[in-house]
KEKE-3310 file (N, C-alpha, C; in steps of 0.2 Angstrom, whole numbers, plus 5000, padded with zeros to 4 digits):
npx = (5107:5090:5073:5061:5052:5044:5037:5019:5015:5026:5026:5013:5014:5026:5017:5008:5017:5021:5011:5007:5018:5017:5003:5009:5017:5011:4997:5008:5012:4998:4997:5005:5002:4991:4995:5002:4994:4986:4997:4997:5007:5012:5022:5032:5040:5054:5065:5077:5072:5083:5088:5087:5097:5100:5100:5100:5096:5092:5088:5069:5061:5052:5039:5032:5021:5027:5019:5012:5023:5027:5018:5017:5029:5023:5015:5023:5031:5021:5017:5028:5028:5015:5019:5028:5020:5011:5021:5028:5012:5012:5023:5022:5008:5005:5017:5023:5033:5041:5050:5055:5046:5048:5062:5057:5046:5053:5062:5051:5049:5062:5063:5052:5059:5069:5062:5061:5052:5045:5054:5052:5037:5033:5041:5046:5059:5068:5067:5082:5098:5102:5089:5083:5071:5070:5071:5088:5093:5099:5116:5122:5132:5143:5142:5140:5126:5113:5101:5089:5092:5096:5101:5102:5108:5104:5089:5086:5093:5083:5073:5075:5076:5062:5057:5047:5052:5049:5048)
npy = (5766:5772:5766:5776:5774:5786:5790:5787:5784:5773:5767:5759:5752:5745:5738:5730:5721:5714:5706:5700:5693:5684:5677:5670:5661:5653:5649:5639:5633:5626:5621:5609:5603:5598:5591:5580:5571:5570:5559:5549:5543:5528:5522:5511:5520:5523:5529:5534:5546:5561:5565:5578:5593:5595:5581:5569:5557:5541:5541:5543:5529:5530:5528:5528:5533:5540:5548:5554:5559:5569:5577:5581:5590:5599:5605:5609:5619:5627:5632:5641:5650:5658:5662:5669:5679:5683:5690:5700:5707:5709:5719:5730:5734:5738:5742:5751:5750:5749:5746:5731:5725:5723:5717:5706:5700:5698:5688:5677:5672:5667:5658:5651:5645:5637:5628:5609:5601:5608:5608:5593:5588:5600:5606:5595:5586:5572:5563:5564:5562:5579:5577:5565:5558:5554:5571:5580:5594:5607:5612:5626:5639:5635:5622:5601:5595:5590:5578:5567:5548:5534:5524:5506:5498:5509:5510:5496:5496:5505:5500:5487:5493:5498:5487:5480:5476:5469:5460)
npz = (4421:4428:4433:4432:4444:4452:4442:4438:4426:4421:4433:4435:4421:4427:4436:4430:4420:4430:4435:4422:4422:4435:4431:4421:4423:4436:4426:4419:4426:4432:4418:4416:4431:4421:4413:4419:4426:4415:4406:4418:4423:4431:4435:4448:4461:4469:4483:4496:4506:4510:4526:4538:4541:4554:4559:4566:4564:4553:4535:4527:4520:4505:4494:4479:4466:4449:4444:4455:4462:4453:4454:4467:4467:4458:4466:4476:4469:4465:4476:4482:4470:4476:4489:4487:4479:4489:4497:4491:4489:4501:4505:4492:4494:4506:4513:4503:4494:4479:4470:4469:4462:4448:4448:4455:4444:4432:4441:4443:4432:4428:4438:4432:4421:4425:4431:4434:4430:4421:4410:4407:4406:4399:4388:4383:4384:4390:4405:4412:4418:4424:4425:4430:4439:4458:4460:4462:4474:4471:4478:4489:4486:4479:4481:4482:4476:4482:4489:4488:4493:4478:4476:4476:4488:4500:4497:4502:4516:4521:4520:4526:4541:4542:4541:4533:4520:4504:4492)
capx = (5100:5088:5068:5058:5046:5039:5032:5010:5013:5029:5023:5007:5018:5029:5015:5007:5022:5022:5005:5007:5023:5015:4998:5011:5020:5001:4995:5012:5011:4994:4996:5009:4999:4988:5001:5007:4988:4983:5002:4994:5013:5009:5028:5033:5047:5056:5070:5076:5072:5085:5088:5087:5102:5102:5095:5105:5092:5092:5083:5065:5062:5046:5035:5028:5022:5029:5013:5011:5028:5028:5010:5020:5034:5022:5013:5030:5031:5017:5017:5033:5023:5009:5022:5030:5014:5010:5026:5026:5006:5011:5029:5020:5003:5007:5024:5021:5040:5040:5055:5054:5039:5053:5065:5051:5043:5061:5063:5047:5050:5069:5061:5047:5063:5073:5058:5064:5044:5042:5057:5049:5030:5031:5046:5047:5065:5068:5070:5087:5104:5097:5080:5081:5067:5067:5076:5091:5093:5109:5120:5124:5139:5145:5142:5138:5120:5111:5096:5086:5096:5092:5105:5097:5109:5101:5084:5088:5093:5079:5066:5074:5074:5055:5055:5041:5056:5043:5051)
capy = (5768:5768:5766:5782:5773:5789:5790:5785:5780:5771:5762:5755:5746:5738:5732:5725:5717:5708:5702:5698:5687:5679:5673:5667:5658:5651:5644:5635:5625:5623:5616:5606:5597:5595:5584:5576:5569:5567:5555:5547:5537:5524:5518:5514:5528:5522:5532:5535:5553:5563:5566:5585:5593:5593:5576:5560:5551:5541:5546:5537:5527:5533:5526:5533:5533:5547:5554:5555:5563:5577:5582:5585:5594:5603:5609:5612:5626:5632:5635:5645:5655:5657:5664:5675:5683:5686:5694:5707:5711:5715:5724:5734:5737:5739:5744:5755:5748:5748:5742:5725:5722:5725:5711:5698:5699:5694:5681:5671:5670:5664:5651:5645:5642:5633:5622:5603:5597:5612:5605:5589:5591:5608:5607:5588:5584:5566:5562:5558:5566:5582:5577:5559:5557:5559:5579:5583:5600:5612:5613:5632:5641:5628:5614:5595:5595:5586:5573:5558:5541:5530:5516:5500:5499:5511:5508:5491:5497:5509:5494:5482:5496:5500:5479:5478:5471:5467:5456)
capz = (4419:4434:4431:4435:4447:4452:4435:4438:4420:4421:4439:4432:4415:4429:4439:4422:4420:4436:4435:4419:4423:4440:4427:4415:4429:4437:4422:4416:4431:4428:4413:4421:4434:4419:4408:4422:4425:4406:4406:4421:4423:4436:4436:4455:4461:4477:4487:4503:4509:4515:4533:4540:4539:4562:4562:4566:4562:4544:4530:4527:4515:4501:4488:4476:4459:4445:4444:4462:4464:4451:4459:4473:4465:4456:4472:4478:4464:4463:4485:4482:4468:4478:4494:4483:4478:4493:4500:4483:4490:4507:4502:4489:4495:4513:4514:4498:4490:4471:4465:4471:4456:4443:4450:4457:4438:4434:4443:4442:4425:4430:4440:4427:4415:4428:4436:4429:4428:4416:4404:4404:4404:4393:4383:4380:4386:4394:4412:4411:4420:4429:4426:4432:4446:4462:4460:4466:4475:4467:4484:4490:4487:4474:4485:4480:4475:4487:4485:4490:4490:4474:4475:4480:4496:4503:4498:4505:4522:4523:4519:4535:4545:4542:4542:4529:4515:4499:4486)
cpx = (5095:5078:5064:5053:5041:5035:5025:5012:5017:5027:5017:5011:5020:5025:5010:5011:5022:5017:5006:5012:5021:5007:5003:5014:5015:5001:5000:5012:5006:4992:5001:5008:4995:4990:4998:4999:4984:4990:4999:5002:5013:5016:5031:5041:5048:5065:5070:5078:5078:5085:5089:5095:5107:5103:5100:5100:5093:5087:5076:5063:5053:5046:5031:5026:5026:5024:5014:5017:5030:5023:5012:5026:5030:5019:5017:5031:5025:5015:5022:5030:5020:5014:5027:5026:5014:5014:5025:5019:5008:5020:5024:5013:5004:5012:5027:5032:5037:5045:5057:5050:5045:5057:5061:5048:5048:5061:5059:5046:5057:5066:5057:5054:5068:5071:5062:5056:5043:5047:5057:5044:5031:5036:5050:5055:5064:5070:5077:5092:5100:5091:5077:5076:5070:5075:5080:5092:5100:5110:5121:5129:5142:5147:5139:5132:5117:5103:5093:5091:5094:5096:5102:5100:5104:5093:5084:5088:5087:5072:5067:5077:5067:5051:5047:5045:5050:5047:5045)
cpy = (5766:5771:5770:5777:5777:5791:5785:5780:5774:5763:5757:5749:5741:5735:5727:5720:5711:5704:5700:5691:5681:5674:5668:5661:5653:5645:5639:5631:5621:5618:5609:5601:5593:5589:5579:5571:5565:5559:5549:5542:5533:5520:5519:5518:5525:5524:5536:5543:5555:5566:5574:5586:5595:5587:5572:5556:5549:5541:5540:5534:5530:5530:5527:5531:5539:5552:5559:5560:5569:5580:5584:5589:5600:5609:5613:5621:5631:5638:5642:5650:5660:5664:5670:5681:5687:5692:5701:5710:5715:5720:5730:5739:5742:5746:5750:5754:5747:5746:5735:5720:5721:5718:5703:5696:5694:5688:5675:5668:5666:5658:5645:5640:5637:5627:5614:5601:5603:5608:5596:5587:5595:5606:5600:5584:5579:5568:5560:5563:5571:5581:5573:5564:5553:5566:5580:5590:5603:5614:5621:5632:5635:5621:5608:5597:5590:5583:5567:5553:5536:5525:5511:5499:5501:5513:5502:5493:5501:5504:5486:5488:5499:5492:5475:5475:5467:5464:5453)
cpz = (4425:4430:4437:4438:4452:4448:4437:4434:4420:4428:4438:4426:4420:4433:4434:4422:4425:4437:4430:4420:4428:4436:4424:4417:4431:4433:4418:4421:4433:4425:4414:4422:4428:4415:4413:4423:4420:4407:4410:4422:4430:4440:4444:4454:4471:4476:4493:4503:4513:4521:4533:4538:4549:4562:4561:4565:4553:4542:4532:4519:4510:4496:4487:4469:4455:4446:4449:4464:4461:4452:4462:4473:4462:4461:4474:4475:4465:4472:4485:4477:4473:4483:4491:4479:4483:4500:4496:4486:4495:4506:4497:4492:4503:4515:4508:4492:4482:4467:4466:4464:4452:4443:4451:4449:4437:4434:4446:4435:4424:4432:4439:4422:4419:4432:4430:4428:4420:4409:4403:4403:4397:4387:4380:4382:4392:4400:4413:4415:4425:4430:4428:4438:4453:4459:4464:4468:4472:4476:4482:4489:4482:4478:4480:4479:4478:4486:4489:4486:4485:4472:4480:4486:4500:4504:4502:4512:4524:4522:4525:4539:4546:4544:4538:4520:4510:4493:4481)
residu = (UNK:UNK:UNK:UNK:UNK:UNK:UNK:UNK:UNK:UNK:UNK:UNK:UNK:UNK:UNK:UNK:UNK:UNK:UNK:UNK:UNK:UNK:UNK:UNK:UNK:UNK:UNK:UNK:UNK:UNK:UNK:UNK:UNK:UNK:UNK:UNK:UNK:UNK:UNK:UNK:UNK:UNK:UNK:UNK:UNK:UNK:UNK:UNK:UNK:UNK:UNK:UNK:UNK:UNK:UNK:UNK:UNK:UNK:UNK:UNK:UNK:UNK:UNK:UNK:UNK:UNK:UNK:UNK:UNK:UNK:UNK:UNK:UNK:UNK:UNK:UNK:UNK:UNK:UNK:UNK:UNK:UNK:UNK:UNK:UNK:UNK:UNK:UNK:UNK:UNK:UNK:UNK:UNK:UNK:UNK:UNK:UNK:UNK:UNK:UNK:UNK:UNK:UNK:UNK:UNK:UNK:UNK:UNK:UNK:UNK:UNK:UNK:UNK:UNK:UNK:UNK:UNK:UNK:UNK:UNK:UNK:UNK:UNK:UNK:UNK:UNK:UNK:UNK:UNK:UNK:UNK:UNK:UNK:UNK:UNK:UNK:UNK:UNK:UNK:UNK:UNK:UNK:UNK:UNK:UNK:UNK:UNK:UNK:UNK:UNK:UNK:UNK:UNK:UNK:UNK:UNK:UNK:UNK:UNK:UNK:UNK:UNK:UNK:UNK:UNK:UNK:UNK)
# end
């Protein structure tokens, strides 16, 4: 079954849809920051950032609150929103594509239901397993999943090599 997108009438629904899904998207990560704010979790949050994936250098080390950290996570989403908007404007408007809307609706709705702040914020579910803090990334191609270091070793090494060690 393929969607007549030279149908006027049929073209306008799917861009409905797609604004409809990018608002819905918007405002749930909106509300979002606004939890994470209202929570206000003050709890320090230390782990060493991963290194590039050229870079011989070791990772650095970072402290943070919770707060502070899903403010950053939430940006994070909402940036990639934001850059997906604007590709859909200029592919559409520009470049006059229309079956692009269909899919992008899709899959900003795929990536509301897969954000992990959304299924702790929104949907109540503990930070624990996948959704401990700091986030691990899902590796490519069924690779390891890949992440900031959070075993005290490597906090530890990454706190005498900055040589600021706070006990």
């Amino acid at each position: 079954m393929t969607i007549p997108f030279d149908d006027p009438e049929v073209l306008n629904y799917v861009r409905i849809g797609y604004v409809t899904a990018q608002v819905i998207v918007l405002a749930t990560y909106y509300l979002v920051s606004l939890k994470i704010k209202s929570k206000n979790d003050q709890t320090v949050l230390k782990y060493v950032e991963a290194p590039g994936p050229m870079s011989t250098e070791p990772g650095t080390l970072v402290t943070t609150t919770v707060r502070d950290y899903d403010l950053s996570e939430t940006s994070k989403l909402l940036r990639a929103a934001y850059m997906g908007i604007a590709m859909m404007a200029f592919m559409h408007l520009y470049m006059k594509y229309t079956q692009p809307l269909f899919i992008q609706a899709l899959m900003g709705l795929k990536n509301l239901y897969d954000a992990k702040l959304v299924h702790i914020h929104i949907l109540g579910q503990p930070a624990e397993g996948d959704l401990k803090r700091p986030f691990k990334t899902p590796g490519m191609f069924g690779a390891a999943p890949t992440g900031p270091a959070t075993d005290a070793a490597s906090i530890a090494a990454a706190e005498k090599r900055v040589g600021s060690k706070e006990e």
